[in-house]
Each structure stands twice: as structure tokens, then as C-alpha cells.
N, C-alpha and C positions, 0 to 999 in steps of 0.2 A: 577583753579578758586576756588574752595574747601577750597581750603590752608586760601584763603584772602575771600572771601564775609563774607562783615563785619565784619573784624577785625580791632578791633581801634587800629592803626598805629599811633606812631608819628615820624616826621620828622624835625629835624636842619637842619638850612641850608638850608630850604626850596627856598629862597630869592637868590643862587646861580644856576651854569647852571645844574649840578647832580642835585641837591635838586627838581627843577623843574619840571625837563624831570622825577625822580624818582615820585613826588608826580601824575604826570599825567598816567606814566605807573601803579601805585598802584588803581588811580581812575577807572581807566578800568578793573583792575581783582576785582573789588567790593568791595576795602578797606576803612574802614572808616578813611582818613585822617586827621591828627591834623599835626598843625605846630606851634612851636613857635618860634614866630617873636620878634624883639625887634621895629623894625622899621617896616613904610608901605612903598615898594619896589616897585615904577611906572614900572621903568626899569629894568626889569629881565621876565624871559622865564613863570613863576609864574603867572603873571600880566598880561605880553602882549597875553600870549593863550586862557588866561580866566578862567583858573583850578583853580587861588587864591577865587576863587567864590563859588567851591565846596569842598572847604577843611575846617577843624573848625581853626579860628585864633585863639591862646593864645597867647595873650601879654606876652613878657618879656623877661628877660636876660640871657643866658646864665651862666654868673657872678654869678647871684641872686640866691642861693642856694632852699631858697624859692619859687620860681619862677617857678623851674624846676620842685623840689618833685611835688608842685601842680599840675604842665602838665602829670606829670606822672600817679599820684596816682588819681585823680580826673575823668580822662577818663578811668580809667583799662584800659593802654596802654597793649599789650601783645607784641608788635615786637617795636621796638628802632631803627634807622635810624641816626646814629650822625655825620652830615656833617659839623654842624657848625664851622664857623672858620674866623679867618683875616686870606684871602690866598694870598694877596700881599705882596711877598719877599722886595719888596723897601720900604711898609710901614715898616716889622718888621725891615728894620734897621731902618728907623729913629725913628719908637717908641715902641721900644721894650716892653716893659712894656703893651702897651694895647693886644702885640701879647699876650703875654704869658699870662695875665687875661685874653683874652677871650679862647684863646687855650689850654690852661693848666688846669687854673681853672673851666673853662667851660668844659672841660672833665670829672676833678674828679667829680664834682658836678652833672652830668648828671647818673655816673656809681653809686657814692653813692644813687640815690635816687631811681635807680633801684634796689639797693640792697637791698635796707628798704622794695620796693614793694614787695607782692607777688606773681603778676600777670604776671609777665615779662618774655618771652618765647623766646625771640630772641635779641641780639642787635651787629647792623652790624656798626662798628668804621671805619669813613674814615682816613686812613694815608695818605702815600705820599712817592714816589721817594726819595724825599728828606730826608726822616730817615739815609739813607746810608752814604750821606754824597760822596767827592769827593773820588775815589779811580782809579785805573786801571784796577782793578780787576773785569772787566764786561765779561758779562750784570751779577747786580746785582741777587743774589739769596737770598731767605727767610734764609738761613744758614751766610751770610755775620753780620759782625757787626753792630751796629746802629752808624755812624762814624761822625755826623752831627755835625756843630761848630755853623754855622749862626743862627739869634736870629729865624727864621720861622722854617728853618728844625730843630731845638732841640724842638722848640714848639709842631711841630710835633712826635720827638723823644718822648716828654715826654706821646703824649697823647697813642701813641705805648703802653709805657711800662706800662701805668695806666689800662690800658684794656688787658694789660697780666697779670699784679698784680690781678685785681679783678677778671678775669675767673680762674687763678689758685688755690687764697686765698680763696674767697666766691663762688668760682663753677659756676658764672655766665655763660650764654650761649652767649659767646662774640666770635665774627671773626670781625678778621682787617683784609681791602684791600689798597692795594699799590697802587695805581694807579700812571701813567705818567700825562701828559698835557692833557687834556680833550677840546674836539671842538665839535661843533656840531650850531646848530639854538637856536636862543637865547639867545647867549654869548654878552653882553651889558657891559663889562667892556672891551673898547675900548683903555686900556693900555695894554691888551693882546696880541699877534702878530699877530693870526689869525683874531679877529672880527677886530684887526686898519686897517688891510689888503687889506680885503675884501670890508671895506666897503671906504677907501679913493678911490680902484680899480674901484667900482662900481659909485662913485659918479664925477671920474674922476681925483681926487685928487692925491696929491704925499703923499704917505705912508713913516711912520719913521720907521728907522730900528734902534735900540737904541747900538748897539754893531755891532762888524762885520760881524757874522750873521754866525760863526763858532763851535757855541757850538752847541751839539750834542741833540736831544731829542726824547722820546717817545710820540707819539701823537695816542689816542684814541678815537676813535668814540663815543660819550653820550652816545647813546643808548647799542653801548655794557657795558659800565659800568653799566648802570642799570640794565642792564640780569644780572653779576657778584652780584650785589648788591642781588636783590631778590633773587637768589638762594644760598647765602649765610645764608640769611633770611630763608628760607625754611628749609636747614639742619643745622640750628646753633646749635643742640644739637646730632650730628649723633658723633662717635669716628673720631678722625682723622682731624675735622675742627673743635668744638669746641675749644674756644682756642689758635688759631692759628692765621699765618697772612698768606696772599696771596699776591703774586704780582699778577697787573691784568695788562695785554702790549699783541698786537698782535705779538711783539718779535722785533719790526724794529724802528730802532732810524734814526731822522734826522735830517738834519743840519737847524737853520734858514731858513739861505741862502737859499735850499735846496725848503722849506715849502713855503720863498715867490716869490720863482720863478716859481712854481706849480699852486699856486694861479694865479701868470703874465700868466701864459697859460691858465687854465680857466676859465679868465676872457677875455681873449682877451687882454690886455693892457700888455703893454712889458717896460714900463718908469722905468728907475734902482730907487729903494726906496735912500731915503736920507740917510746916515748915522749919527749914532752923537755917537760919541766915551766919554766914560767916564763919562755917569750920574748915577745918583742915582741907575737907575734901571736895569743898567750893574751890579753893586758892588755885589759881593760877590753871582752871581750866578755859580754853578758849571757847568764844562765846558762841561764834559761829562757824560749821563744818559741812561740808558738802561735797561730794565727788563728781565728777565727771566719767564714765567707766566707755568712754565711745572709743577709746582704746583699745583696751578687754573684747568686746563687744566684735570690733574688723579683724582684727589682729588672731586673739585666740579664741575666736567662734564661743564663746560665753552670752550666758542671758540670763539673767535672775527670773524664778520661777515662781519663787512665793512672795507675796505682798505682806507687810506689817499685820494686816488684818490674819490674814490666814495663819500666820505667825503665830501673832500671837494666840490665837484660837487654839493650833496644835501645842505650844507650849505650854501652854493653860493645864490644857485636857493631862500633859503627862507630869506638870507638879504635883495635881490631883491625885494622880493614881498613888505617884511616891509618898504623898505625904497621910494616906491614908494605910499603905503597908506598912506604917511601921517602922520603915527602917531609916524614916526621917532622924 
């Protein structure tokens, strides 16, 4: 509690289901939260818990060089949080270009205006699985190359290697985390697998399966990435993780298939999902993903708490409740 009562914090990406779950857990150890939004976000974990009430909004963009410096320097930010992102694989193919402005340039743009400040004590960079790129060679390790082709995973590759360039060049106290697939309550972008899952299960509906439901993945629980995240924040300037990147994974990859037949048992409904072979948002996903987090794990005293199963269990339980107030 020491660490954070009232520490001005800011947060990207707020408007996302980490960003969220992060700014609510920061509001409880007594951090003073900023978020800059570009947009007002009805639908997301932010909004519907009621925490977007207690945090400061700064308008703007990402993109907007200005935009940023200002969030930064204006509040004596002292810890950095950068979730921000286009994280739809189907959008980056079809428009590459807004991926990479907001992903790319919205990373330099964020780490330059930290490095102008003086104030800035921490800053924890979200990557992704997806740096790696497709190999055989699992589960990925932090020593693996960054092998990514697709216009997201290189967006990501890039914002990787901007936040290794400026902790190494300008000393900044930067840690990047890996994370897999992220579920938890409050996941409202129902092109996902788990909230279209859950909630066509709960409403009775037939769920799409968009592929055959054979690609392999890491699914972690919210809430453990936000332990990852803060305590990353904590030691961003210790030897050893300044600097660095972490995979964060409880170690276990699964198949679709796998995830929405898990779902079928704890929801009770057993109706086989639809399939539909060949759209957009099959293309050019890699087949198989896995992490290694024995990193995380030595390094920064991290452990995943919750299994898939309890996951989804507590997930379940809170679409339930949302989707029966009404304010679905």
C-alpha cells in the first residue's frame, strides 16, 4: 500500500479488459489514476463497474505526440502502464496502417515523452504472444527470436523492440510482459471466443466457432496479469528486470475446441457451436502458442493463481448476473 497511496499513475488502454481490471486494482492500493482515452467507452469493465468515475479522464490520442507529453508531464505521472492498442488480429489485416499508427507510433510517442519527463519511476509495456511469431519451438522463451510476419504481431514486435531501445539507450526503467489470451469478467468484445461463448451459452443462443477450433492457446486469468503487471511496476528499477521482457502464462496451452467445450460443461448446455471455416478472422492466426513464464516466476516472484476451470466458473457467474440487469 506504501508503494502506491497516491501515486499519480497513468494508464492506456484503460477502455480494454487489463486496462480495467488494472485501473480498479491500482484504485484499491490508493493510486491516484489517469487514463487517457481517446474515445467514451459504455462497453467495457471501466464503465460497467463504475471505476471510470474514479479515475482522472484525459482526452486524446495515443497518435497525438502532444497529447501524450501533456498526460504525462502535467500530472507528474511517476509509474506508466502502456496497454494501449488495436488488439484485433482481423482488424490489423484489413487495415494495417491504423494498426501500426496506433501501435507503433503510439508506443514511440508514449516512451519519448517519458523520457523528456523527469518524474517517471516505472513503465510497464504490454506486448504479446504474438512477438514470436509461428515456430515449433515451444513453449516460447524470452531467449526465442521475435519471428512475427502478420501486420498485429509485428505492431507488436515493434512496440517490443522501442521499449528495449529506450531502456537500454536513455536508461528508462522499462519491463515488457508477454502475455497469452486474457479472460476474465468484463470482456465486452464479443468477437472473442470466450465472452461470444459464454454469453450465446447463457442466453441460450448457438455460439460461432470461426475455424476449426484446433489452434493451440494460452489463456490467463485478468486478475493474474494485473499481479504480473503491478509487481512489475514495483521493481522496474531492481537489476535483473529492468529492461527486460517477461513472459506471463500459467504454462498450459489450449485448444479452442478444448476452451468451448469447457465452457458447454459449465454452463450446462452441450449444443455443438457452429463452425464457419475461412473468414477474415481465421487468416493468418498462428496455429500454435505457448509460453514459458519460468522467468516471471525467479525473477519477479509471480504465480498464477487461478486455473482455466475456476476462470471460467468466476466468469460465467459475472456475465450472468450482467446479462440479467439489464444493462446488457
Amino acid at each position: 500500500m506504501s508503494h502506491w497511496q497516491d501515486r499519480p499513475v497513468l494508464v492506456t488502454g484503460a477502455t480494454g479488459l487489463l486496462g480495467g481490471h488494472l485501473c480498479a486494482t491500482l484504485l484499491d492500493l490508493g493510486a491516484r489514476v489517469h487514463v487517457l482515452m481517446r474515445d467514451v467507452v459504455p462497453d467495457c469493465f471501466l464503465s460497467v463497474s463504475g471505476h471510470v468515475h474514479r479515475v482522472v479522464q484525459i482526452r486524446g490520442d495515443l497518435a497525438d505526440y502532444r497529447a501524450v507529453e501533456r498526460a504525462v508531464a502535467q500530472y507528474q505521472v511517476r509509474t506508466v502502464f502502456h496497454l494501449g492498442a488495436q488488439a484485433i488480429v482481423g482488424i490489423a489485416r484489413r487495415s494495417p496502417w491504423q494498426t501500426f499508427e496506433s501501435n507503433a507510433r503510439g508506443s514511440w510517442n508514449l516512451l519519448e515523452a517519458c523520457r523528456v519527463a523527469e518524474h517517471v519511476e516505472a513503465i510497464v509495456i504490454a506486448s504479446s504472444d504474438k512477438v514470436y511469431g509461428a515456430t515449433e519451438d515451444l513453449p516460447y522463451r524470452e531467449s526465442h527470436p521475435l519471428g512475427a510476419t502478420n501486420p498485429y504481431d509485428v505492431s507488436k514486435a515493434m512496440t517490443d523492440m522501442l521499449a528495449r531501445s529506450y531502456a537500454v539507450t536513455y536508461g528508462l526503467p522499462i519491463v515488457t510482459l508477454r502475455c497469452g489470451n486474457l479472460y476474465g469478467p468484463g470482456d465486452l468484445h464479443f468477437d472473442r471466443l470466450i465472452p461470444e461463448f459464454i454469453r450465446a451459452r447463457v442466453r441460450g443462443e448457438t455460439p460461432v466457432m470461426r475455424s476449426t477450433g484446433q489452434a493451440e492457446r494460452d489463456f490467463l486469468w485478468v486478475g493474474d496479469a494485473v499481479d504480473a503487471y503491478v509487481l512489475a511496476a514495483e521493481r522496474a528499477q531492481e537489476d535483473g528486470i529492468v529492461g527486460e521482457a517477461f513472459n506471463v502464462s500459467d504454462g498450459r496451452s489450449w485448444t479452442v475446441l478444448a476452451v468451448a467445450e469447457l465452457i458447454d460443461e459449465l454452463t450446462g448446455v452441450s449444443e455443438p457451436p457452429r463452425t464457419v471455416l475461412g473468414t477474415a478472422e481465421a487468416d493468418g492466426e498462428i496455429p500454435r502458442q505457448t509460453l514459458d513464464a519460468t522467468l516471471a516466476r525467479q525473477r519477479l516472484g509471480w504465480a498464477p493463481s487461478v486455473d482455466l476451470a475456476e476462470g471460467l466458473e468466476r466468469t460465467i457467474a459475472w456475465y450472468r448476473q450482467w446479462l440479467a440487469s439489464g444493462d446488457a
